[in-house]
N, C-alpha and C positions, 0 to 999 in steps of 0.2 A: 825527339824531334830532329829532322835535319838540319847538318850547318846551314845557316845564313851565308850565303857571301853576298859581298856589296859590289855591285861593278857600276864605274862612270863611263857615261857612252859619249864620249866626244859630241858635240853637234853635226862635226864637220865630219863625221861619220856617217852620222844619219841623213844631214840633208847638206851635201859641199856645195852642190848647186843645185841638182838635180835630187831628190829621192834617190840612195845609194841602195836600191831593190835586191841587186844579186848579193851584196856586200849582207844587206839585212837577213833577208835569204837563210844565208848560212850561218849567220850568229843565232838565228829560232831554232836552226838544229843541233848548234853545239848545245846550246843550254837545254833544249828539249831532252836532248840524252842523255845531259849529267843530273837532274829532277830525282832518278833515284837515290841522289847520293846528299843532293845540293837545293836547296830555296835562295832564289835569285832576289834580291832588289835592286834592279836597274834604274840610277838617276843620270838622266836626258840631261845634254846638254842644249844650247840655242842655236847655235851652229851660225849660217849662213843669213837665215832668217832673221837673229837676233841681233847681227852685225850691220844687217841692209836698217832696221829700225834705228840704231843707236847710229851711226852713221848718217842720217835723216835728221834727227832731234842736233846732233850737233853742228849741223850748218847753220841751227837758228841762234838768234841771240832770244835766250829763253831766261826769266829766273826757275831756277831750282834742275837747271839743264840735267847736273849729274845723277842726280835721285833719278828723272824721267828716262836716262839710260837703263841704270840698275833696275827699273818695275821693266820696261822694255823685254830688258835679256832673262828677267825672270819669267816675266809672258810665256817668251817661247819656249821659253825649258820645258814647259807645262804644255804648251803647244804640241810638242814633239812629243813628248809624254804619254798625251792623249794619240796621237799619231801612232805610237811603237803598240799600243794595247789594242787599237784596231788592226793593226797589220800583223800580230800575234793572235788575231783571233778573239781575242776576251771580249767580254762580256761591257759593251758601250755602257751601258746605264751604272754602272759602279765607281764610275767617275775619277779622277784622279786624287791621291792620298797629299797632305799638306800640312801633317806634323805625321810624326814618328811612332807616337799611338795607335791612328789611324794603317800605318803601316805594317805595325807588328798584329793587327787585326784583320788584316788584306793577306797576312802570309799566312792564317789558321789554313783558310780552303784554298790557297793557292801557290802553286811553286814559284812562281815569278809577280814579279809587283813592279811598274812602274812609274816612277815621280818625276818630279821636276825639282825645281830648289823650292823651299817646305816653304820659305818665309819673305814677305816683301820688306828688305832693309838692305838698309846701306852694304854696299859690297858685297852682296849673298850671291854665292858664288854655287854652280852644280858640282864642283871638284872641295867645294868646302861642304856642302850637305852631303855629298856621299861619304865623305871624313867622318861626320858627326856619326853619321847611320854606324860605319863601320865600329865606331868605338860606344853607341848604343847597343849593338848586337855582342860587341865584344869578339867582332873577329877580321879578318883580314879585306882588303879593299884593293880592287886591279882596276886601274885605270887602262883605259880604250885611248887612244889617241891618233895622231898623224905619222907619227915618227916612231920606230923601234925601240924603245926605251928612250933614258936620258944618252947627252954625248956634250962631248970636252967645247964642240960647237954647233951652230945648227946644220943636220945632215941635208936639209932640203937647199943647203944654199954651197955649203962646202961639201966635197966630193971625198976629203981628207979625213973627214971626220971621224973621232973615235969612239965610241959608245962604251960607256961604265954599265959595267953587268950588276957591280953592286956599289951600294953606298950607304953611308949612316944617315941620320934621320938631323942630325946638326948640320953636316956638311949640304945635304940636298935644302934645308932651309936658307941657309945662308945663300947660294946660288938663287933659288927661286925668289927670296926676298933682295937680290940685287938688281932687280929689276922694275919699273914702277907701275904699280897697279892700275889699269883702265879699265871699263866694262869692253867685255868681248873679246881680249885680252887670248892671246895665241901662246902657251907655253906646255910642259907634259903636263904640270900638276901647279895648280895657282896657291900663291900666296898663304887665300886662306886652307886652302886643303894641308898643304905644308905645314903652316903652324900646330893645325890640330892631330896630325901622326905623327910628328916631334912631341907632341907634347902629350898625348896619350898611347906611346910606341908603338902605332899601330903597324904590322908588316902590309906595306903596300909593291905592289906588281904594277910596271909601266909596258904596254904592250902594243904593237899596231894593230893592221886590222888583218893580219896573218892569226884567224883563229885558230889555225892549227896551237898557236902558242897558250891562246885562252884553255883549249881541252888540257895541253902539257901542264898547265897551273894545276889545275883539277882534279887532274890525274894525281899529282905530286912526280910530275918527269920534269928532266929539264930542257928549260924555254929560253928564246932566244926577246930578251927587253933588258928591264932592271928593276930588282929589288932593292926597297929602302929597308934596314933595320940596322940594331944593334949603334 
């Protein structure tokens, strides 16, 4: 069978404001051409969509407000999900996968699968389901994001900034957990995705949307983001 890889598509990828059509475009043909090599499971994030809802619920005085974010930004994970499968072409009636069984049964006849985050709970995050997946399958996890890998600060705001090519899997915890958790939550790799490749070494890739850098993963050339391991 071919490697599994697991890759998280950023929301803000898929939909920043608009439907990112040329950006998606070209990420159906990188993957389209590595199929011989590679089976894809792509988990969606909520993007812009997921922020406009949770940002709506929180103007109210609601009880169980936080939970009603967390189902929100799972919605659209799923949203977009179903979204990337039509705009890939597949097959609408086969519906979106919502556990990891379901998953591993989507990838027999298919080289690409897309999900959303699998489970409706507290803090379930699409950068912590594609952790899970990666360390289901037992192999490596690249994360999609805004930014070129990680850096010393944020590159969209500081012009100074320096980007760490590598890092361990302690140290990138630490950072990601000094910051505090909200749904919608803007960082390369959240919380919970963090915890769970520290804690089952999983090697993860941080990369923008320069898929030249996706194909050089692939390939095993080298790319321009950051790797967590060791």
């Amino acid at each position: 069978m071919k490697k599994v890889v697991v890759l998280s598509l950023g929301g803000s990828q898929i939909i920043p404001k608009n439907i990112n059509v040329k950006f998606l475009r070209n990420f159906k043909k990188v993957l389209n051409k590595n199929t011989k090599k590679y089976k894809f499971v792509v988990v969606c994030g909520g993007g812009s969509t997921a922020r406009e809802y949770i940002q709506g619920i929180s103007q109210e005085n609601l009880p169980n407000k936080r939970s009603h974010q967390d189902y929100l930004g799972i919605a659209a994970t799923r949203l977009n999900a179903r979204f990337m499968t039509y705009f890939f072409g597949n097959d609408a009636n086969k519906g979106i996968p919502h556990d990891m069984k379901e998953i591993k049964n989507m990838l027999r006849p298919n080289d690409i699968v897309f999900c959303g985050a699998l489970r409706y709970a507290k803090d379930e995050t699409s950068d912590g389901t594609a952790a899970k997946l990666a360390n289901f399958f037992k192999t490596d996890f690249i994360n999609i994001t805004n930014v070129p890998g990680l850096h010393n600060k944020n590159p969209k705001k500081f012009k100074n900034a320096k980007q760490i090519p590598e890092i361990t899997w302690d140290k990138f915890y630490k950072i990601a957990n000094s910051q505090k958790f909200h749904p919608g939550q803007h960082f390369v790799l959240d919380q919970s995705g963090s915890k769970i490749i520290k804690k089952h070494k999983i090697i993860t890739y941080i990369i923008d949307q320069d898929l030249k850098q996706l194909d050089n993963i692939l390939k095993n050339k080298k790319f321009k983001g950051t790797v967590i391991q060791g």
